[in-house]
C-alpha positions in Angstrom: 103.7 -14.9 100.0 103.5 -12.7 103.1 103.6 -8.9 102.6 105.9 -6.6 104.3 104.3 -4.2 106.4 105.6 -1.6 108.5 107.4 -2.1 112.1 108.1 0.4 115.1 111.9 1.1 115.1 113.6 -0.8 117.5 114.0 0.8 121.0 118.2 2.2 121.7 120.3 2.6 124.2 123.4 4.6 124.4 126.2 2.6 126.6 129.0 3.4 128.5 127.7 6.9 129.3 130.3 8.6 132.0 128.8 12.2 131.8 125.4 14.0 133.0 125.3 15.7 129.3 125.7 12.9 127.2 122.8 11.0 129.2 120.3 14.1 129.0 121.0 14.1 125.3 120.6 10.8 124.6 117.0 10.8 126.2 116.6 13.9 123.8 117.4 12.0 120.8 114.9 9.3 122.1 116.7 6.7 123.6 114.9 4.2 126.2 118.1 3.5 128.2 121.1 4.9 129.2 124.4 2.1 130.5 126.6 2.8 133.1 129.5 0.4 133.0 130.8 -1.1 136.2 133.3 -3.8 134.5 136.7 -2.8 135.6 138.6 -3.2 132.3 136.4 -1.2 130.4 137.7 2.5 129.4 134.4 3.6 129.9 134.1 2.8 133.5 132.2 4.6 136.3 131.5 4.2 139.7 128.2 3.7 141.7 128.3 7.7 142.8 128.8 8.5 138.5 126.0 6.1 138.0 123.8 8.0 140.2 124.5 11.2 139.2 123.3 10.2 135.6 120.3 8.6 137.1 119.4 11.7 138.6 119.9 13.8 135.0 117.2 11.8 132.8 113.7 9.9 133.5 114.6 6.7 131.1 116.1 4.0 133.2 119.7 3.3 133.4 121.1 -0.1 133.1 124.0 -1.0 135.0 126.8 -3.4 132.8 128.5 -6.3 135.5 130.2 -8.9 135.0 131.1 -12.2 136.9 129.7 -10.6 140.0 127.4 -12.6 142.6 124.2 -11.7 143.0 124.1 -9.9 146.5 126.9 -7.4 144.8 125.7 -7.2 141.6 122.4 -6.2 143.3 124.0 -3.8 145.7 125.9 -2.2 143.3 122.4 -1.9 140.9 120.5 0.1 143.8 123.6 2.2 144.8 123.3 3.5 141.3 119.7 4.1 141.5 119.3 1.9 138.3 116.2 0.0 137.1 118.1 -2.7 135.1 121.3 -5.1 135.3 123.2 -6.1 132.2 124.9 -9.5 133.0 128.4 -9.6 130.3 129.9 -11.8 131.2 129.8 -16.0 132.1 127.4 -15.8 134.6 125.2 -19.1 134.9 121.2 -19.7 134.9 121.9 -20.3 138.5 123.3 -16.8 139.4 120.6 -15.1 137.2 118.2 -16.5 139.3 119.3 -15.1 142.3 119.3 -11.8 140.8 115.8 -11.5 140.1 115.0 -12.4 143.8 117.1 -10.0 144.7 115.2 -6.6 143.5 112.5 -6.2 140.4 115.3 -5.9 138.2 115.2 -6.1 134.4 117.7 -8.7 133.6 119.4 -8.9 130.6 122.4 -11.3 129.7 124.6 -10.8 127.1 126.0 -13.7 124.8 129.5 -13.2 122.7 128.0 -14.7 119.3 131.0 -16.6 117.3 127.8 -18.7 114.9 124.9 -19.0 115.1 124.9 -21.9 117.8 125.9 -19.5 120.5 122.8 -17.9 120.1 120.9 -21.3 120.0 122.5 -22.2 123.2 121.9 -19.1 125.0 118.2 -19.2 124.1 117.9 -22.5 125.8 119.8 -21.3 129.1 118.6 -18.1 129.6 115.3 -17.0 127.5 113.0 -18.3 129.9 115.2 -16.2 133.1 116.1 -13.2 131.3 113.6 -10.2 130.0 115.7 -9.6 126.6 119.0 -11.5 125.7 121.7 -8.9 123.8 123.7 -10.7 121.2 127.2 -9.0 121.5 130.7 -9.3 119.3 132.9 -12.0 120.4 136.7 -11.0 120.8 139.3 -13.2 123.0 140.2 -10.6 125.5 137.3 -8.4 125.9 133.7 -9.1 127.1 132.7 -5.9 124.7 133.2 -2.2 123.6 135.8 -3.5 121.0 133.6 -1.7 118.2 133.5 -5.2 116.5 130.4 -6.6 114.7 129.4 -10.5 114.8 128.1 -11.7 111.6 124.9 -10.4 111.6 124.1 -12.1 108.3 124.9 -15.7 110.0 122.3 -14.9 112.6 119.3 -13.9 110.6 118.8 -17.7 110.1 118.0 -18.5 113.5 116.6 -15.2 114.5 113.0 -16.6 114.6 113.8 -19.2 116.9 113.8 -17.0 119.8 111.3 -18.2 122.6 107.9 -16.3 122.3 108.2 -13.4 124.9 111.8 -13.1 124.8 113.2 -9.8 123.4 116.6 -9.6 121.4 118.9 -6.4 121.7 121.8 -6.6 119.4 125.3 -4.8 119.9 128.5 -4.6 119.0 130.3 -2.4 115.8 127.0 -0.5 115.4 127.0 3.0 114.1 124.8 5.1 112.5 126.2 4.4 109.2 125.0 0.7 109.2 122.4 0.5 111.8 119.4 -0.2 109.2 121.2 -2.8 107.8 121.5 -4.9 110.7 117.7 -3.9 111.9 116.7 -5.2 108.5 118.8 -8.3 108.9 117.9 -9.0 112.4 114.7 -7.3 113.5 115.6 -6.5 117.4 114.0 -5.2 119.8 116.5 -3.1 121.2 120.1 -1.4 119.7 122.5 -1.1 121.8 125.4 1.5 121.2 128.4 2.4 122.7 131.5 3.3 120.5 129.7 3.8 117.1 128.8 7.6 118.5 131.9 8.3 120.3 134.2 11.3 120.0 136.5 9.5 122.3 136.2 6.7 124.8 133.1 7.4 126.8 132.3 10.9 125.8 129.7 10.7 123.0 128.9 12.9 120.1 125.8 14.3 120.4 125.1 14.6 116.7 126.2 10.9 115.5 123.1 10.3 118.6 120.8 12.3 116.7 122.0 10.8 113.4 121.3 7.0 115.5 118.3 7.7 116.0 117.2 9.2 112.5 118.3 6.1 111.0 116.1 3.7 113.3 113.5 5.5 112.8 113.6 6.1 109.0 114.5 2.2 108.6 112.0 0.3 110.9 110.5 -1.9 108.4 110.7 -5.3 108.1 108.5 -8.6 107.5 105.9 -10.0 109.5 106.5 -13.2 110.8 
């Protein structure tokens, strides 16, 4: 029987920033990234100038949220921010993530909308050789993400270990700091990724449900070694 011994908390980022404050204090609380959304239906969009400006306010890297873009503009828009990273949301193929990483030293990461566990199955064989972390996201019929729904994180525990070696697994969707250590414990990711779970209102966050994120990540990094 293998013991359980003790994990580093997963890494966070707080999405769908839209102000200079709420980006300095979630690199206070600890966070490794900051998202800038560019998807046009999203309440929590900004523009390339906004990105930029909340570039400019912290030293973690921001992430830059497309979707269905081609590569040359989802590029352009990436360095017109002044971000290190590109979060692919919505269908966009092997073939178009490919041309994204010769366009720039980006880190790449593709979100999939996990209905069972064979969505994430399937998008391990597409993309975890092309991407550098795949984020397994809440599926809804209308939105690409930032409904505040949860997929069933319980489902995906079964087929958590069959990630390819190398890849790393963010998970989002419905996560708050109220039940954040239950799906670490459940699904041991490398990254959390928060938007509406520490939100006052669409895109202005509370400082102190950030703080209160982070505690809990912290206190409930433990899990078994595989």
């Amino acid at each position: 029987m293998r013991n359980p011994r003790v994990r580093d908390a997963p890494s966070f980022k707080i999405c769908g920033v839209t102000r200079p404050a709420d980006a300095r204090a979630a690199e206070a609380a600890g966070a490794s990234y900051v998202g800038a959304n560019f998807v046009p239906s999203s309440p929590r969009l900004v523009d390339a100038r906004v990105a930029a400006t909340l570039a400019g306010a912290v030293s973690i890297p921001v992430v830059v949220v497309v979707a269905d873009l081609g590569p040359r503009e989802a590029a352009a828009m990436a360095r017109a921010a002044g971000a290190r990273g590109i979060q692919l949301h919505g269908v966009e193929s092997p073939e178009t993530v490919e041309a994204l990483r010769g366009e720039g030293a980006w880190e790449l990461w593709k979100a999939v909308r996990v209905r069972s566990p064979f969505d994430v199955l399937g998008a391990f064989d597409r993309f975890g050789s092309l991407v550098d972390l795949l984020l397994l996201d809440a599926w809804h019929p209308a939105k690409l993400g930032g409904t505040g729904m949860a997929f069933d994180w319980k489902a995906v525990e079964a087929v958590r270990r069959d990630a390819p070696g190398g890849l790393r697994l963010g998970i989002a969707g419905g996560i708050t700091p109220e039940n954040v250590e239950e799906a670490v414990g459940l699904l041991e990711p490398d990254l959390v990724d928060v938007g509406s779970g520490v939100e006052s209102a669409p895109g202005e966050k509370d400082h102190d449900r950030i703080r209160e994120l982070a505690r809990r990540l912290r206190a409930g990094g433990r899990g078994r070694d595989g």
